[in-house]
C-alpha positions as CSV (number, residue, x, y, z in Angstrom):
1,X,0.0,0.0,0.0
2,X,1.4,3.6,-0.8
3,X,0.3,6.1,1.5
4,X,0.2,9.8,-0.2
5,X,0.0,12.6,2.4
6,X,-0.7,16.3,1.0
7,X,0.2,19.3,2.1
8,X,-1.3,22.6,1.4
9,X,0.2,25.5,2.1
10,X,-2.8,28.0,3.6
11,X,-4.3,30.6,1.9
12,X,-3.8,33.9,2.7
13,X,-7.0,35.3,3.7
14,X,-8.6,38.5,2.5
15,X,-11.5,41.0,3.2
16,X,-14.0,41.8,0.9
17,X,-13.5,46.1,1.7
18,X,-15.2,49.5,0.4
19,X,-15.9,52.4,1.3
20,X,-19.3,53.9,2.5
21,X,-20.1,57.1,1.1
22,X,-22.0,60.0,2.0
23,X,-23.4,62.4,-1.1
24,X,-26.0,64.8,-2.3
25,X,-29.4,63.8,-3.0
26,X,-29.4,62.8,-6.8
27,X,-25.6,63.3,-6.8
28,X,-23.5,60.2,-9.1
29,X,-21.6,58.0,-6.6
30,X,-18.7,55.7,-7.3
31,X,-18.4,52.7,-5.2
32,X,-14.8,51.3,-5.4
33,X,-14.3,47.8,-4.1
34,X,-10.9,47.8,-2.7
35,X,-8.0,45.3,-5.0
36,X,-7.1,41.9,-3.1
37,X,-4.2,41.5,-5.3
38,X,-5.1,38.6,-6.6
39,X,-7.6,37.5,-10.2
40,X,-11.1,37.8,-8.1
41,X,-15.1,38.7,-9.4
42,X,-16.5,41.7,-7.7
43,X,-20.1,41.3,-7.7
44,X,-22.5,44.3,-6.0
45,X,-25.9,43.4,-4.9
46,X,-28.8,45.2,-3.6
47,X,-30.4,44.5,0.0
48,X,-32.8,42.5,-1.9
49,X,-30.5,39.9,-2.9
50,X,-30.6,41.0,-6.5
51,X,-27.4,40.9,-8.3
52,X,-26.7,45.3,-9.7
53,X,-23.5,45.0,-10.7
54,X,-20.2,42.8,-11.5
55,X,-17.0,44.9,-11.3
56,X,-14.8,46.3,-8.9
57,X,-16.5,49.8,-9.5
58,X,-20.1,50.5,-9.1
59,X,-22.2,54.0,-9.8
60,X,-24.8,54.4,-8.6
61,X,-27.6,57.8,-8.0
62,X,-27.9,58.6,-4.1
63,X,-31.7,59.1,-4.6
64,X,-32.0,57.6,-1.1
65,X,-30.2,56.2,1.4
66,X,-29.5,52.5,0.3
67,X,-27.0,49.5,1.4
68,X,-25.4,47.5,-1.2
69,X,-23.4,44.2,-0.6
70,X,-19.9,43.7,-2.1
71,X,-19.0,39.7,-2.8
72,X,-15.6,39.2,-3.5
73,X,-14.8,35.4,-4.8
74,X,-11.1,34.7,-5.5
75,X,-11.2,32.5,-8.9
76,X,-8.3,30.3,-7.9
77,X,-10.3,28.1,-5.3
78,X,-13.6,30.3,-4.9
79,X,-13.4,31.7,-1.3
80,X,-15.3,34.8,-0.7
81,X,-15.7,37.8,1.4
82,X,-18.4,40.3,2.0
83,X,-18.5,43.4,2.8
84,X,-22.5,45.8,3.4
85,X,-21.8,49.2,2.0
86,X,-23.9,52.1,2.4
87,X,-24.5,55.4,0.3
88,X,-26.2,57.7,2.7
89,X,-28.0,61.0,1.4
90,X,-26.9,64.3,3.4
91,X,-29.8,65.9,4.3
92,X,-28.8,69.5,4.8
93,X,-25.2,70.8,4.7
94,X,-23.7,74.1,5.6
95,X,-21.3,75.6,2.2
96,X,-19.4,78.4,3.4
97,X,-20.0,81.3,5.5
98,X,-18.6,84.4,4.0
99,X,-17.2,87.0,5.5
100,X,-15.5,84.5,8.4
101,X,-14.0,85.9,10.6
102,X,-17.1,87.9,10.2
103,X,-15.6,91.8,11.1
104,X,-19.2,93.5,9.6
105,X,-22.6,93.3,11.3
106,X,-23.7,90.6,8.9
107,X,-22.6,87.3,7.5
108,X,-23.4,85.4,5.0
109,X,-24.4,81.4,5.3
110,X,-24.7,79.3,2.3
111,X,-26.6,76.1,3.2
112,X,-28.6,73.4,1.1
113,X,-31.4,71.1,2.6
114,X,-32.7,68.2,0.8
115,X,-35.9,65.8,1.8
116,X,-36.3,67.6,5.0
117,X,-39.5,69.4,6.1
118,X,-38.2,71.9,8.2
119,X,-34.7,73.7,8.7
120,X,-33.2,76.0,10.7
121,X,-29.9,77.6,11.8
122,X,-29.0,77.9,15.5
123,X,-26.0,80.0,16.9
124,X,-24.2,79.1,19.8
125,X,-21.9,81.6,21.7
126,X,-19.0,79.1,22.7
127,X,-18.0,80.7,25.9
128,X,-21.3,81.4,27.4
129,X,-23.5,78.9,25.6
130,X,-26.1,81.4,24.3
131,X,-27.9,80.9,21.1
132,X,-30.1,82.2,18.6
133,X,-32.2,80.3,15.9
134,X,-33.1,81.1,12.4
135,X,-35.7,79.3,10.6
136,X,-34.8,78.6,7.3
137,X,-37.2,78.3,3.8
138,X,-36.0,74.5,2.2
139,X,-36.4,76.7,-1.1
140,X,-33.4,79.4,-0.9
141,X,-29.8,78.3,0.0
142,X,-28.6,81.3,1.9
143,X,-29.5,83.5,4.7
144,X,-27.8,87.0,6.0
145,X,-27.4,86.7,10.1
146,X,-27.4,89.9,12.1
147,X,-24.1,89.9,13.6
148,X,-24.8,93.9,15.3
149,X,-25.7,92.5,18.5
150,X,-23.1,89.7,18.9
151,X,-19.8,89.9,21.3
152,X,-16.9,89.5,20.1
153,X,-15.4,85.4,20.1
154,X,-15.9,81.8,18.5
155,X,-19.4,80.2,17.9
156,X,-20.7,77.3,16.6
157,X,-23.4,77.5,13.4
158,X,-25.7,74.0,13.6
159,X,-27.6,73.0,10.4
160,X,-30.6,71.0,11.7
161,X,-33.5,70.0,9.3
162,X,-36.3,67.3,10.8
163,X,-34.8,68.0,14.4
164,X,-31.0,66.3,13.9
165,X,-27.8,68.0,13.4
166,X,-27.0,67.7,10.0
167,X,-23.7,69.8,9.7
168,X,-21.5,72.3,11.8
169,X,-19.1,75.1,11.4
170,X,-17.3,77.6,13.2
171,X,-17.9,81.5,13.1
172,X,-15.1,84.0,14.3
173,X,-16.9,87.3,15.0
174,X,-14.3,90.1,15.7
């Protein structure tokens, strides 16, 4: 009798990896799965199950927030990975705010708010945690603050449409 033992090296393991993303409504987004240096099919599914996409890159329109499962099978002996990506809509975001340091009574805030059904920007004073609050209308994408009656210092401008935080900056009045 001949006796044949076989020894296999072990393989060296890999993650299925990407990126989530954050984006505009209706902005283009590019899903990159990440190279495991090796020949491998990248397929993309939806939550459904349903096979979107085979490739390492996938776009896709960030109409709403949406998960998306990477499967990564190496094609010399079919092990896989996984990874759940997610492309999550921004619902507001603050642009710019223009004059900063703000040395005028007025500044400038350039904001956009998407899906949300009500906005508004609040003002903090950082060293004596006052604030002020100005409601927004989801249809223009700027607003003029009143600085006149503001001390001098640092404070904190919070986007927040349907009640959450959606985005932060800083304001230097001098």
């Amino acid at each position: 009798a001949v006796h044949y033992q076989v020894v296999r090296d072990p393989r060296a393991l890999f993650g299925a990896d990407a990126d989530d993303k954050e984006a505009d409504k209706d902005a283009i987004v590019d899903l990159k799965a990440e190279d495991i240096g090796e020949d491998a099919i990248y397929n993309w599914y939806d939550m459904d199950g349903n096979l979107v996409f085979t490739g390492k890159d996938l776009s896709v329109t960030a109409d709403i927030t949406k998960k998306y499962k990477l499967e990564v099978i190496a094609e010399l002996d079919g092990y896989k990975d996984y990874k759940e990506v997610e492309v999550k809509v921004k619902m507001g975001e603050i642009i710019g705010i223009s004059p900063n340091p703000a040395t005028a009574n007025q500044t400038v805030v350039s904001y956009h708010t998407q899906g949300g059904s009500s906005a508004y920007l609040a003002v903090f004073n950082v060293a004596t945690g006052g604030s002020d609050q100005y409601i927004l209308n989801l249809g223009e994408t700027s607003i003029t603050l009143d600085l006149s009656n503001y001390q001098a210092g640092n404070y904190e401008v919070l986007l927040v449409t349907d009640g959450v935080v959606r985005d932060t900056e800083s304001l230097l009045v001098q």
